[in-house]
C-alpha positions in Angstrom: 12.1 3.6 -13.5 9.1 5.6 -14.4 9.1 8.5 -16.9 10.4 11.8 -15.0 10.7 15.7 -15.6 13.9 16.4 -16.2 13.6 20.4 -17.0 11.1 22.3 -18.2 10.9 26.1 -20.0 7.9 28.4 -20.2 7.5 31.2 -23.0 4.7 34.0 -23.2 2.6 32.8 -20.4 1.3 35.6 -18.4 3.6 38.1 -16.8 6.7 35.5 -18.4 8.1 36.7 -21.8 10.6 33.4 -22.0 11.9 31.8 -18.6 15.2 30.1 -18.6 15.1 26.6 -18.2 14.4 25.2 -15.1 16.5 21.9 -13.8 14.8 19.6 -11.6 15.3 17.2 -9.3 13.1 14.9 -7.1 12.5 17.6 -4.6 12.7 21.3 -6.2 12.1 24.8 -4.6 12.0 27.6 -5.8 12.7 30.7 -3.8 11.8 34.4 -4.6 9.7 37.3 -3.9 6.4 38.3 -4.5 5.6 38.8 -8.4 8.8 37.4 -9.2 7.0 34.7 -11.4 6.9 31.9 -9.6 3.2 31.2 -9.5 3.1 31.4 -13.7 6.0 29.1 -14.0 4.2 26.4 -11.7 0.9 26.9 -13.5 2.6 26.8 -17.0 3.8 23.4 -16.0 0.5 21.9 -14.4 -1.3 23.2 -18.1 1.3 20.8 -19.9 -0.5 18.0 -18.7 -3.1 18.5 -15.3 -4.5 15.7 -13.6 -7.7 17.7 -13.6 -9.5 19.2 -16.7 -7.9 22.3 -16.0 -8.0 24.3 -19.4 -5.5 26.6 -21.0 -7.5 29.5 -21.1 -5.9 32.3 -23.5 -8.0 35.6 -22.0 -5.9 34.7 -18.5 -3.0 32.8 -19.8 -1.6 35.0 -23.1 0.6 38.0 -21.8 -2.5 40.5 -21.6 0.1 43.2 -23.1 -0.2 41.0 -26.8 -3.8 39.8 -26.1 -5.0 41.9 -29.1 -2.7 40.0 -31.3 -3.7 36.9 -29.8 -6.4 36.1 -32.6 -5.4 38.2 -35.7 -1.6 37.0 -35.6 -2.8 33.1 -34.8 -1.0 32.8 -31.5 -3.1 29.6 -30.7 -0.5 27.7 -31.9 2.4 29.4 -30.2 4.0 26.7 -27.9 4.1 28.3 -24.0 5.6 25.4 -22.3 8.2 23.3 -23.2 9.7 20.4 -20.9 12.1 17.3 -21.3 11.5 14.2 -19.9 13.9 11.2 -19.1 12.1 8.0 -20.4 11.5 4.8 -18.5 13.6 2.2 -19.2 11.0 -0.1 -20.7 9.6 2.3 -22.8 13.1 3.7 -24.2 13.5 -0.6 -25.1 10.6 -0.4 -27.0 10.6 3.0 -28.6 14.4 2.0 -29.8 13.2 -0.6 -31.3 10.0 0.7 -33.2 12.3 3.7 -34.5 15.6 1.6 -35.3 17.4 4.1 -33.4 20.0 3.5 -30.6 18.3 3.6 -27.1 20.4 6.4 -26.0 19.3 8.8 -28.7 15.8 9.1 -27.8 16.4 8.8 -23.3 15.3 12.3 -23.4 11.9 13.2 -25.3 11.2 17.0 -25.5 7.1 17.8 -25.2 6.0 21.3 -25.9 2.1 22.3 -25.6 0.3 25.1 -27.6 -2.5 27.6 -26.6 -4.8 25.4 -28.3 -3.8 22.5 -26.3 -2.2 20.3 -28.8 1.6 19.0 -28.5 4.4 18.8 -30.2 6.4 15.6 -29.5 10.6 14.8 -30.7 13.1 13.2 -30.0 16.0 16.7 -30.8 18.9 15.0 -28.4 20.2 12.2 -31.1 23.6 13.0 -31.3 25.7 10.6 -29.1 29.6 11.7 -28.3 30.8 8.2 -27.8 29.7 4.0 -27.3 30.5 1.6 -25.2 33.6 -0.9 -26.7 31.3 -3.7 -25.7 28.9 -2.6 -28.4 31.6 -3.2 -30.7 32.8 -6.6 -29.6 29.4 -8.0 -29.5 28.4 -6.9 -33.2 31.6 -8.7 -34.5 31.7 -11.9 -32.1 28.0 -12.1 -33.4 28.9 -11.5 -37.1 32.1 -14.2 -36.4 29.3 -16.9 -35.2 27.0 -16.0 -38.4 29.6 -16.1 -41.2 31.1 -19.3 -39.9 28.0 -20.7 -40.8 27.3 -19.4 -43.6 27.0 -21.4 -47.0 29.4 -19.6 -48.8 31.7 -18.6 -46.6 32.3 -22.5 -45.5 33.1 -23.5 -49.2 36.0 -21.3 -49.4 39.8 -22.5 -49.2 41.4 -22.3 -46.0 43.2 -19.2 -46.2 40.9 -17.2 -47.1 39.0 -18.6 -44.2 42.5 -17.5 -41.9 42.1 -14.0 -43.1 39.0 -13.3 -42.4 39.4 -15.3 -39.1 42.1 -13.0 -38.3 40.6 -9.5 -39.1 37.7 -10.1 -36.7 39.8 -11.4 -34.1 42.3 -8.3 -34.4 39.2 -6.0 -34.9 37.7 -7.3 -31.4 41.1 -7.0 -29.7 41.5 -3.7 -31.2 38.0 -2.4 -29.5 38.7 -4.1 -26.1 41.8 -1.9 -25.5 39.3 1.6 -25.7 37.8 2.7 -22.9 35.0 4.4 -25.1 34.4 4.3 -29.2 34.4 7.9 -31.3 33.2 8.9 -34.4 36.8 8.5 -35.8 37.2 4.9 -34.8 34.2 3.9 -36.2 35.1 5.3 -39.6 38.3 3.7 -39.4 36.9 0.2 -39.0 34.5 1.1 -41.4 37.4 1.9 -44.2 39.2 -1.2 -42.8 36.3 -3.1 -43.8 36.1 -1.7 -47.4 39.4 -2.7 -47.6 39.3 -6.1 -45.9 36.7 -6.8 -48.5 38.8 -6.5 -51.5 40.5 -9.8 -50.8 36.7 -11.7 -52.2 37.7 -10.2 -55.4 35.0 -10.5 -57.8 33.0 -13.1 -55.6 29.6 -11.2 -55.1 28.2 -13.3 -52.0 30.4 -12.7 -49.3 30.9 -8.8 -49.8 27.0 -8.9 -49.7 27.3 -10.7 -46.5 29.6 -8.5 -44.9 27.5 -5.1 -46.4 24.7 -6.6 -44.7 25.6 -7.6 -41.1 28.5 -5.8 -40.4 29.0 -2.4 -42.7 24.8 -1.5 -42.7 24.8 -2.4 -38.8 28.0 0.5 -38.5 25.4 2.7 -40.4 23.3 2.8 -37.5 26.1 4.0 -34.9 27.3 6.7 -37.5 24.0 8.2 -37.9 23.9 8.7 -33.9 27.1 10.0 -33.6 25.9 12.5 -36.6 22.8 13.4 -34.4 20.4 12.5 -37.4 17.0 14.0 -37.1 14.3 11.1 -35.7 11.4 10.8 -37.4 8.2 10.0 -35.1 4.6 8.5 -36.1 0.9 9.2 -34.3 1.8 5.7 -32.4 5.2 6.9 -31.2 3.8 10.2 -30.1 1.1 8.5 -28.5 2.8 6.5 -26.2 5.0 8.9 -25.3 2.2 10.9 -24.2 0.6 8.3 -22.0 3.8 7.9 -20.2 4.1 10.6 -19.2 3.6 12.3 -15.2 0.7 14.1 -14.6 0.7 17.6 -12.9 -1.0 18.1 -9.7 -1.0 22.0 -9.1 -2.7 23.3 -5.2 -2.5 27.1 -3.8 -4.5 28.1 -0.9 -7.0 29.4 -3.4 -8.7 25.9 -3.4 -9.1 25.7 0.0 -12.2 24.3 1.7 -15.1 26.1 3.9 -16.6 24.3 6.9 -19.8 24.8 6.0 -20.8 23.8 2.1 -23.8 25.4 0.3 -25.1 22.6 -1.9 -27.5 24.4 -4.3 -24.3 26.8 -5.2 -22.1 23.8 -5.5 -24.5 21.9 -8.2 -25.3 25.3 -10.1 -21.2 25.9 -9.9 -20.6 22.4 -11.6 -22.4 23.8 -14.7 -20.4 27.1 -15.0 -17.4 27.3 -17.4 -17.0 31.0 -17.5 -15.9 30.8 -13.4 -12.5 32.7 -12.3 -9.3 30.8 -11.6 -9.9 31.3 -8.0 -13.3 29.8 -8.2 -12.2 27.2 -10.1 -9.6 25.9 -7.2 -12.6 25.7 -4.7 -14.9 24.2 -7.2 -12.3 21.7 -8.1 -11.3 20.7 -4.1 -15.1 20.4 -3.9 -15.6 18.1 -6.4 -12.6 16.1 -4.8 -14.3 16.1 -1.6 -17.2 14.7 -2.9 -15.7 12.4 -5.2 -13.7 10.9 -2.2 -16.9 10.5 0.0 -18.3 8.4 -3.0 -21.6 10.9 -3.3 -22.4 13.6 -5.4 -23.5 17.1 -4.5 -26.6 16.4 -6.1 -27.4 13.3 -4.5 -26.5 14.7 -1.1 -29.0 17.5 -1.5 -31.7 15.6 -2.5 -31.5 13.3 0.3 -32.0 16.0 2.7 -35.4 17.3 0.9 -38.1 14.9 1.9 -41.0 17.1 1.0 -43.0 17.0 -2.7 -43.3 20.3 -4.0 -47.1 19.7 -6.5 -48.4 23.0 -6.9 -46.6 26.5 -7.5 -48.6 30.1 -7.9 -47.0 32.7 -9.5 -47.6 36.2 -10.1 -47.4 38.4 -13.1 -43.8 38.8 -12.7 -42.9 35.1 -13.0 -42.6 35.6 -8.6 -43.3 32.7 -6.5 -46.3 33.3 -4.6 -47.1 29.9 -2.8 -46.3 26.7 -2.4 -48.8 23.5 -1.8 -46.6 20.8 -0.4 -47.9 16.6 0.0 -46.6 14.4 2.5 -44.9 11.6 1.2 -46.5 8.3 1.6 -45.2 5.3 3.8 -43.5 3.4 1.0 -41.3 6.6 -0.5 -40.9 7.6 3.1 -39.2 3.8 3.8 -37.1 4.9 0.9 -36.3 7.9 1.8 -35.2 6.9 5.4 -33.3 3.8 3.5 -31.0 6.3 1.1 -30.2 8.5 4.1 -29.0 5.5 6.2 -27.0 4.7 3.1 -25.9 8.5 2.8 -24.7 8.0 6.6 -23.1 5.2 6.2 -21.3 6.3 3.3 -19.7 9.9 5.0 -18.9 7.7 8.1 -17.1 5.5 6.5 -15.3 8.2 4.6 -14.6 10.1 7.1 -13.1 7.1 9.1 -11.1 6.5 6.3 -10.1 10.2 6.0 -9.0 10.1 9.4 -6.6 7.4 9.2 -5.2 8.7 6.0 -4.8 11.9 7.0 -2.7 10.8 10.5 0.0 9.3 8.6 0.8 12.6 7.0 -0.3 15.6 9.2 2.6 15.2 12.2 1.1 18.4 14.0 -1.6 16.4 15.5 -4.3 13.7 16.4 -7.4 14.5 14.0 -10.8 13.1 13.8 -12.8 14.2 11.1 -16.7 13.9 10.3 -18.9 14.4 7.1 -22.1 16.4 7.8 -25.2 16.5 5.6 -28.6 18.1 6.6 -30.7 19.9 4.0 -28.9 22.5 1.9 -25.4 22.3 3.5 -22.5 19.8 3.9 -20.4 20.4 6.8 -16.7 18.9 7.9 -16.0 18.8 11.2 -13.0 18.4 13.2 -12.0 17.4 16.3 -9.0 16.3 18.2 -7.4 14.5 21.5 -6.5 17.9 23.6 -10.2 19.0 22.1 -12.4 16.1 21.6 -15.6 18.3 21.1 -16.5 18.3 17.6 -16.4 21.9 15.8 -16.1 23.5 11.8 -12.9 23.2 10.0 -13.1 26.8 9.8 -12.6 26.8 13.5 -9.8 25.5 12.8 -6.2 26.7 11.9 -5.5 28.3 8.8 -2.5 25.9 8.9 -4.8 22.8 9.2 -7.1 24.1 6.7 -5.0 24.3 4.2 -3.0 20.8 4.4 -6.7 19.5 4.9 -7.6 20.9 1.0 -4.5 19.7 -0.4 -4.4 16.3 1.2 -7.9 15.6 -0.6 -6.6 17.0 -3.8 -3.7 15.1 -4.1 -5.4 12.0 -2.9 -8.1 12.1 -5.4 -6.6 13.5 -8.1 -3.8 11.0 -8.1 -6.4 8.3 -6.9 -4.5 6.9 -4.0 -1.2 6.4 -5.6 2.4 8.0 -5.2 3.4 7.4 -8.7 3.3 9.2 -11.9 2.8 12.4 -10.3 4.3 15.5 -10.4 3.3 17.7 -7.4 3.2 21.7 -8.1 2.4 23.9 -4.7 2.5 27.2 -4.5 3.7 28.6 -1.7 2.5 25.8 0.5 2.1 26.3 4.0 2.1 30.0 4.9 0.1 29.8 7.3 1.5 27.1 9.4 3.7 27.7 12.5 7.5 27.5 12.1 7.7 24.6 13.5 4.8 23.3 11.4 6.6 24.6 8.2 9.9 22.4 9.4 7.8 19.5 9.8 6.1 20.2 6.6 9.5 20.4 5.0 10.7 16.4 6.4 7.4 15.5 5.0 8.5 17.0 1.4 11.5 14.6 1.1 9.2 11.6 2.2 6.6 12.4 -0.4 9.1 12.8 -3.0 9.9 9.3 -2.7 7.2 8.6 -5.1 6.4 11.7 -7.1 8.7 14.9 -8.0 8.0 17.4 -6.0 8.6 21.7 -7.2 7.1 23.9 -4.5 7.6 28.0 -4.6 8.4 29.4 -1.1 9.9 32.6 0.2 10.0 30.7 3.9 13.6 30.3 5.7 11.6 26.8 7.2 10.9 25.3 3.8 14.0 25.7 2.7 15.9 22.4 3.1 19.4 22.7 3.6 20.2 19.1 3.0 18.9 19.8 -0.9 20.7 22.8 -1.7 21.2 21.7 -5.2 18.0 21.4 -5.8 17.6 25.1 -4.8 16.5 27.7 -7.4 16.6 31.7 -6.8 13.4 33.0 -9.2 13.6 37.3 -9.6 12.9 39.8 -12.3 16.0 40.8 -14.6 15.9 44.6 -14.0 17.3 45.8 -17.5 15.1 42.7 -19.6 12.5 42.5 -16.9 12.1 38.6 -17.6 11.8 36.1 -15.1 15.3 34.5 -14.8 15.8 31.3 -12.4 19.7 30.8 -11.0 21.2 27.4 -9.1 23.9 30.8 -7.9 22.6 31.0 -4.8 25.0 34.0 -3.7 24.0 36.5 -1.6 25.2 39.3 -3.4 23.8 37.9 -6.8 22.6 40.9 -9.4 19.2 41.5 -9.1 18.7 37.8 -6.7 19.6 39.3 -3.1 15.8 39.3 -2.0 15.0 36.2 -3.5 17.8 34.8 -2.3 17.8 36.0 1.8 15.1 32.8 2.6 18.6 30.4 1.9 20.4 32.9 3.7 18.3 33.0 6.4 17.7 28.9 6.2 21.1 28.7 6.8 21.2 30.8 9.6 18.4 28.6 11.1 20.7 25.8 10.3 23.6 27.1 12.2 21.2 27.6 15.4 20.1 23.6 15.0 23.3 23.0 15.7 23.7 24.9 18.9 20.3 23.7 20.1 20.4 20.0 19.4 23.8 19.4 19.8 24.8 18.5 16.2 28.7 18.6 14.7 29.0 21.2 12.1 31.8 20.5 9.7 32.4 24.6 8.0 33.0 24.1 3.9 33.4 26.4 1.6 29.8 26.1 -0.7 27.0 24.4 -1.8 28.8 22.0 -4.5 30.6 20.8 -1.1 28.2 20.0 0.5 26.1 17.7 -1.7 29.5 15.7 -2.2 30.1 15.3 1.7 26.3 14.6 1.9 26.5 11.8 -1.3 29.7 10.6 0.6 27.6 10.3 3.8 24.9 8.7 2.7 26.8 6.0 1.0 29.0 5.1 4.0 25.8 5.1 5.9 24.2 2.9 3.6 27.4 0.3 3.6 26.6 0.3 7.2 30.4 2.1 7.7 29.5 4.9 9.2 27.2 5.6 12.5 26.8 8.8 14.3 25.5 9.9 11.4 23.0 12.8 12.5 25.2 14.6 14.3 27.1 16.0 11.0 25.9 18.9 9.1 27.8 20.4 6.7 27.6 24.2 6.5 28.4 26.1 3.0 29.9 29.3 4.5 29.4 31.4 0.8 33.3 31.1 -0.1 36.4 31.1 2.2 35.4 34.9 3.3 32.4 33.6 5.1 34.5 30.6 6.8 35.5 33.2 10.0 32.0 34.7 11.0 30.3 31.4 11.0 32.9 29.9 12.7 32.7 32.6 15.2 28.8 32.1 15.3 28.9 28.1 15.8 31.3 28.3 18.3 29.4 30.8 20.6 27.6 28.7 22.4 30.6 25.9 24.5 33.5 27.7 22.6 34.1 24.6 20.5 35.8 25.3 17.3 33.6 23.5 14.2 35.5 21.6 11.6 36.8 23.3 8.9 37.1 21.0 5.6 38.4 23.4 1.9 40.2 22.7 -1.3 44.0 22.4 -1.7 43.6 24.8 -4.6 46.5 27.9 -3.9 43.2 30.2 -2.4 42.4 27.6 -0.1 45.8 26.9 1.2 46.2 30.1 1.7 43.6 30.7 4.0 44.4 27.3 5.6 47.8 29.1 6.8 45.9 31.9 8.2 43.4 29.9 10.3 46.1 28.0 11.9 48.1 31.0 12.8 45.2 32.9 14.0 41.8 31.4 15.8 42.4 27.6 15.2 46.5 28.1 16.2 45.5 25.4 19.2 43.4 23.4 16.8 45.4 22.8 13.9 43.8 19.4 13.7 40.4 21.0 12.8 41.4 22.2 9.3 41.2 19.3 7.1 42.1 20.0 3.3 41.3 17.7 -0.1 45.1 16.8 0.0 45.3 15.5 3.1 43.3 12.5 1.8 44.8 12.4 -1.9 48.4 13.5 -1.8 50.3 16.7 -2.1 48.7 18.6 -5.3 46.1 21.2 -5.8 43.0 18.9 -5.5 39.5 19.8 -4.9 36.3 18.2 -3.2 35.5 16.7 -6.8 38.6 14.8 -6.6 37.1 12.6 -3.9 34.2 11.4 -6.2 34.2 8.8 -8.9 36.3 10.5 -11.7 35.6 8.3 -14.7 32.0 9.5 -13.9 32.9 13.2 -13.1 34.2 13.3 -16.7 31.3 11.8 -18.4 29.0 14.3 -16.3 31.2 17.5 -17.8 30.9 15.9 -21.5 27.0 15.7 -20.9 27.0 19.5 -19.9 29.3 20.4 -22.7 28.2 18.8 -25.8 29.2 21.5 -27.9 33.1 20.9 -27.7 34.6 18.4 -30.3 36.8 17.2 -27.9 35.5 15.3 -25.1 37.2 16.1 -21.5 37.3 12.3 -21.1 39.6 12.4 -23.9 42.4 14.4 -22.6 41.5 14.0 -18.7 44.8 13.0 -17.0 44.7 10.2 -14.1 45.9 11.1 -10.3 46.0 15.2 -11.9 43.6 17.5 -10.1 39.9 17.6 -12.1 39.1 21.1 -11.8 42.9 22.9 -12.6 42.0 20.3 -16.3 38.3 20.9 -16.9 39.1 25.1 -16.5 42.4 24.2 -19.0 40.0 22.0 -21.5 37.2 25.0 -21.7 39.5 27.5 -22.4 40.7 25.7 -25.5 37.7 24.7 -26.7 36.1 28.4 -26.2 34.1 27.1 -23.8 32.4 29.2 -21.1 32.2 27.6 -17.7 29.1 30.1 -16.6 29.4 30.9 -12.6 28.0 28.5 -10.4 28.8 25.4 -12.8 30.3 23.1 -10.2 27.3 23.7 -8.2 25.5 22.4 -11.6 27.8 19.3 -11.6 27.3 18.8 -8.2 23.8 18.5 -8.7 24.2 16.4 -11.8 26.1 13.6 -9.8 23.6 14.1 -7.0 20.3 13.4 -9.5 22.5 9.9 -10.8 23.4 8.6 -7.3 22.4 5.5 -7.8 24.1 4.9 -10.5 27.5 6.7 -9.7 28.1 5.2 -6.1 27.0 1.8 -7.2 30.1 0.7 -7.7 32.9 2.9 -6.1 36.6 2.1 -6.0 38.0 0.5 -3.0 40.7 2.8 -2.2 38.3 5.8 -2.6 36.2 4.3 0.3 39.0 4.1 2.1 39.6 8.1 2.0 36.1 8.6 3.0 35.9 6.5 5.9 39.6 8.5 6.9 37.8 11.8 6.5 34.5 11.0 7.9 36.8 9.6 10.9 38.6 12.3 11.7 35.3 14.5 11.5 33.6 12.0 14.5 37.0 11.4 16.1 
């Protein structure tokens, strides 16, 4: 597993006073209107660490409101981005070991940047709520193999020998009965062995031994469960560093002209006092010419075949003529030689372009073709339904712009999809809707290989399949700072324009399912469906499911938005959708009501939780893994002293105990936090549905049965 972004934060960066922070997953988007902040949070994040030499620069970066404080109150060294990163797994090996540390301590790595480009580096997440038993067991069956060996220890009479035999034995029974090991139990067994070790009397060796490999090892899991501070070095931070993504920021600022005017090219190349938007199209230029292996210079020179020997001027330093000299028949050889080569070179790249580029762009068959005469460089474009060859700028603004990118992101990664986080901004505004839909498939493809965060305010980029991954970006109106919200409500404070694209997506999703015939299954919200979406794509992947394109699940917003939608699926053949909700009292409530009113004849088309669990108030988490829904509300609330895991009852509804356990503990379950679990369990998949109980299967094939029935 490589190194990835897990969430990131940015304070006093432009029109941001302090962001909240931002949760990511593989493919993120975030949704708002115009000068919401969404372009500064993306461009915060590339100036962690660009793939470019993009520079922090303070004049355009530093809130301009505080720039005049910017020097005399020494803001270069305030921190404007700050990110945590989920190590790989080699790495976390290796950096446990350098820091004698457990490997769980230092998973997460936090990396903030300053104004004047340095980094801070730590490891602030060291506290661990509980261990594996195995840990346990393994220490003493390893300590039982050493002291049985030991000099010593084999001298001694045999009862002594029995009593020691016999507290490891019952101490490794004692840990294989937990399911997980506290802070408590290892201070017990730390007490036990204080006392344990009063039977050597005054002998000096055998305490030692047991201070040294057993009570110093226990030292070691105290200090985690303490959340002791981490010291790092220059080599740690180092390390870290060079593990981690870099950031590959594009906007439509950067993209390219047909028609390239060399002599401004080479003189841009020199400039660093250019604007941001000159700096995008200097930067996809020097892509473009780093892909075609040639550099603007080179390319301009080859087109000059004339010696310039003698210059006039006037008084005013002015030009007045020009006495030229043919070149003679060996530089002319050479000349014609490095424009063969210059040929050679741009057809090649372009033929290389072209095949590239067709296994990305699905709106088209494109041939492209690299241009050099004189002064200019010219791209040219050309396709089946128009084979004639003509400028890119002929071309659709919509082309254009994936053009620029795709020779970014190809460079600027060089050719591979890992290691890279990918930061558009509003990508693809131009394209057609259907373009925009296409663009959106090819979003989940490419983040595969590389995280992807976009910024959109585009019903078609909004992928309804990845709600979780969501985000609604808008200005608080009584702080006026940039707040970003998984609530994804329509009537959210402040949020309702930045959330209508969702809205609207899901409207668009409602009419794919007239139009290409798919089965919507109505639930109540977003947390729903990324469970019935996991759930799919697990039976789908044991090969016990098939059908599987024709279910989409459809968050309705709460029971309240179950009727219209219903209403609106059903328009077209009169079909009543399924309807799948809780068995909490609310939802069986409404259940009653749908069955004596518009589904009286389809009774069968309400499905509740308990139909597949058993008579009690249970809820779509109750169909996932719960040993693994617990652990994922402990992670979320670390704050509590009591772990849920601790007093989570068995075959109990999750949610009526997790709402009980908060309130206890003063804990406060902010809205929208099952969406937040949801889209915890979603981002550990892999892990999670790796190893799922039978009889839990067998509920989800009897649900996803009765949807296809």
């Amino acid at each position: 597993m490589r190194t990835v972004l897990k969430r990131f934060k940015v304070k006093n960066f432009r029109s941001i006073e302090e962001s909240d922070w931002v949760h990511l997953g593989d493919n993120t988007c975030l949704v708002g209107t115009n000068e919401a902040g969404k372009t500064n949070l993306l461009v915060a994040l590339w100036k962690l660490r660009p793939a470019n030499s993009e520079p922090i620069v303070p004049l355009d970066d530093f809130p301009r409101h505080l720039y005049s404080q910017y020097k005399a109150d020494n803001h270069s060294n305030d921190v404007f981005v700050l990110a945590d990163f989920i190590l790989a797994d080699d790495l976390q090996e290796e950096l446990a070991t350098d820091l004698r540390c457990d490997k769980e301590q230092i998973q997460t790595v936090l990396v903030q940047r300053k104004y004047d480009g340095g980094y801070y580096i730590s490891f602030p997440y060291t506290e661990i709520g509980s261990f594996s038993p195995s840990r346990f067991s393994t220490l003493l069956e390893k300590f039982n193999k050493k002291i049985n060996s030991y000099e010593h220890f084999m001298k001694e009479d045999d009862e002594l020998k029995t009593s020691v035999q016999n507290f490891i034995d019952n101490q490794i029974e004692n840990f294989s009965k937990k399911e997980s090991v506290f802070y408590e139990d290892v201070s017990n067994f730390k007490m036990d062995i204080i006392e344990h070790k009063k039977i050597f009397g005054r002998k000096k060796n055998l305490p030692d031994f047991f201070d040294g490999n057993l009570l110093h090892p226990l030292e070691f899991f105290l200090n985690a469960f303490k959340g002791n501070p981490i010291d790092t070095t220059p080599e740690i931070r180092k390390k870290v560093l060079a593990s981690l993504p870099n950031f590959v920021y594009y906007s439509d600022y950067g993209n390219l002209d047909s028609e390239i005017f060399l002599p401004r090219v080479i003189e841009d190349n020199d400039r660093n006092d250019l604007t941001e938007s000159a700096r995008a199209k200097a930067r996809t230029l020097d892509v473009l010419f780093k892909y075609v292996n040639l550099s603007p210079q080179e390319i301009y020179e080859l087109g000059n075949d004339r010696k310039v020997i003698i210059k006039t001027l006037d008084s005013y330093n002015r030009e007045k003529s020009v006495e030229e000299q043919e070149l003679t028949e060996e530089e002319v050889q050479n000349w014609a030689d490095k424009k063969r080569e210059r040929g050679v070179l741009l057809r090649s790249a372009a033929a290389q372009l072209t095949k590239s580029f067709k296994e990305w762009w699905l709106q088209g068959d494109y041939k492209f073709e690299f241009e050099a005469d004189g002064h200019h460089f010219r791209i040219n474009v050309s396709d089946s339904l128009r084979p004639e060859a003509i400028e890119l700028e002929g071309r659709s603004r919509g082309l254009q712009w994936f053009f620029s990118f795709f020779l970014v992101f190809l460079v600027e990664t060089k050719g591979s999809h890992n290691n890279t986080v990918l930061l558009l901004d509003e990508p693809g505004l131009s394209l057609h809707p259907i373009a925009q839909y296409d663009l959106a498939k090819f979003f989940r493809k490419l983040s595969e290989d590389n995280q992807l965060v976009y910024t959109s305010h585009s019903p078609f980029l909004v992928d309804m399949d990845n709600l979780a991954n969501v985000k609604a970006v808008y200005v608080n109106k009584q702080t006026g700072r940039t707040e970003v919200s998984a609530d994804l409500r329509y009537d959210k404070k402040d949020a309702e324009k930045s959330i209508y694209p969702v809205h609207a997506a899901l409207g668009l999703t409602v009419s794919d399912t007239l139009l290409l015939g798919c089965l919507p299954v109505l639930v109540e919200g977003a947390s729903d469906q990324i469970y019935l979406n996991l759930i799919k794509r697990y039976l789908i992947a044991e090969g016990k499911l098939r059908h599987s394109k024709e279910l989409v699940f459809v968050p309705t917003g709460g029971i309240r938005g179950v009727k219209p939608i219903s209403s609106l699926v059903s328009a077209r053949d009169s079909t009543l959708p399924f309807v799948f909700i809780d068995s909490d009292k609310s939802g069986k409530d409404f259940k009653n009501k749908l069955i004596s009113s518009e589904y009286n004849k389809h009774k069968d088309k309400v499905l509740e939780v308990s139909d597949f669990l058993g008579e009690a108030q249970y809820e779509i988490e109750d169909l996932i893994p719960v040993d693994d829904i617990t652990r994922e509300v402990d992670r979320m609330y670390r704050m509590s002293d009591v772990l849920f895991e601790d007093i989570y009852q068995r075959n109990e509804p999750i949610i009526n105990q997790i709402e009980a356990w908060a309130k206890k503990n003063s804990i406060d379950l902010e809205k929208g936090w099952k969406v937040e679990l949801a889209r915890n369990v979603q981002n550990r998949f892999d892990k999670i549905f790796s190893n799922v109980n039978e009889s839990l299967v067998k509920n989800w094939v009897n649900l996803f049965d009765r949807f296809i029935s």
